[in-house]
Structures are given as structure tokens and as C-alpha cells.
C-alpha positions, 0 to 999 in steps of 0.5 A: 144698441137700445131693445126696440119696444115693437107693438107697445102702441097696440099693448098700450090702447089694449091693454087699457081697455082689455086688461093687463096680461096675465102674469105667471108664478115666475113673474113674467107677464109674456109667457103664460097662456098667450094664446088664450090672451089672444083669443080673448083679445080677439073676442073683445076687438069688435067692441073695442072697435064699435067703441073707438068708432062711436068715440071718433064720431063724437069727437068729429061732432064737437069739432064740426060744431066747434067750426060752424060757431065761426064759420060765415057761410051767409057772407056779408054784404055791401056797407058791412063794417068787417076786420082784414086779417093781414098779419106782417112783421113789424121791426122793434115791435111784440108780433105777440101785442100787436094786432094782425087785424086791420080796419074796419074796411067796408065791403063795396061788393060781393065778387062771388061767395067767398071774394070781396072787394073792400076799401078802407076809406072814400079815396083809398083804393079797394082791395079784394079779398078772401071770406076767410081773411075778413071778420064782422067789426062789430065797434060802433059805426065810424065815419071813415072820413074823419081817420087822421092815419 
């Protein structure tokens, strides 16, 4: 039976901002002064915090931002050119290679925020679909009309 490491997360993120534990004349880095380690770990802690704290707001800035760069809270509106997302599986083909984009659909109309009925074609049937499976085509304007599928 391997020794279980208890508390090596906490020496680890500690230890990399308070410092390593001091070590005695014998080597061993556990024994000396413990209690003075644990008072003045527990001196730093607040400002270990306040520092941990700031960093996680950071990180939570440049990942909301990183969100609204693709988010389309505006929607789009009807006769707006957008890609469908439908990914499937297709045999003797790399789903790596191929596209899970399909189109480009027009949207016909606006349901409600986030649902929208979209056709592919004059005469071929719409389909309703959530914003989230629909991204701006932005290719030159094809006439739908003319596809040979």
C-alpha cells in the first residue's frame, strides 16, 4: 500500500506563494517550527486571498469577453443569409474534413428571441431552429434557385 500525499494541493498553491517550509539541521523540512510556519501562513492568507480573488476576476473578464465576441444577442432578421449547424455522421467519410455547416438558409421569420424558421430554398420546407444552431453566412448572395443538390 502506497503513503497517501493529504494536503499537497494546499503545500503546493502555498508553497508557491508563501515559500517553501523551513528546513532543520537534520534535513527534515516538517519539524522545525511548525507553528511559526502556521502563523505566518496564516498572516499571508488574506492577501493570498485578495490576491486569488482579483486573478479569478480577471479570468472571468476575458472569458465573458471572449463569449460576447461570438454572442448575436441582435439576432438576425428575415432574408438574413446564415450557416445551420447539424452535425451527423456520415459513413466512409473524416467527420474531421467535413463540414458540420449546412446552407446557406434564409431566415423567413423571427418566432421569438432565440427561435427561427429558416428554409433552404422556395420549395423546400422550413425548419425551425434555435439561435444557437445558426451563424452569419457571410459568402456573396446566392440565388437559391438556381442549386443543382
Amino acid at each position: 500500500m502506497q503513503p497517501q500525499n493529504f494536503g499537497l494541493p494546499f503545500r503546493r498553491t502555498a508553497g508557491d506563494i508563501a515559500g517553501p517550509l523551513p528546513v532543520t539541521e537534520e534535513g527534515s523540512r516538517y519539524r522545525k517550527n511548525v507553528k511559526g510556519y502556521h502563523d505566518g501562513l496564516q498572516e499571508k492568507l488574506p492577501s493570498i486571498h485578495k490576491m486569488l480573488h482579483h486573478k479569478n476576476r480577471v479570468a472571468i473578464g476575458r472569458k465573458k469577453t471572449r463569449y460576447d465576441l461570438r454572442d448575436n444577442s441582435v439576432g438576425f432578421q428575415a432574408g438574413d443569409l446564415v450557416w445551420l449547424y447539424n452535425p451527423r455522421r456520415r459513413n466512409g467519410r473524416c467527420s474531421k474534413l467535413s463540414s458540420d455547416r449546412e446552407g446557406p438558409y434564409t431566415i423567413v421569420t423571427k418566432i421569438n428571441d432565440v427561435v427561427y424558421r429558416i428554409r433552404q430554398g422556395p420549395k423546400i420546407n422550413v425548419n425551425i431552429v434555435h439561435l444557437g444552431r445558426l451563424m452569419k453566412y457571410d459568402g456573396d448572395t446566392i440565388d437559391v434557385s438556381d442549386r443543382h443538390d
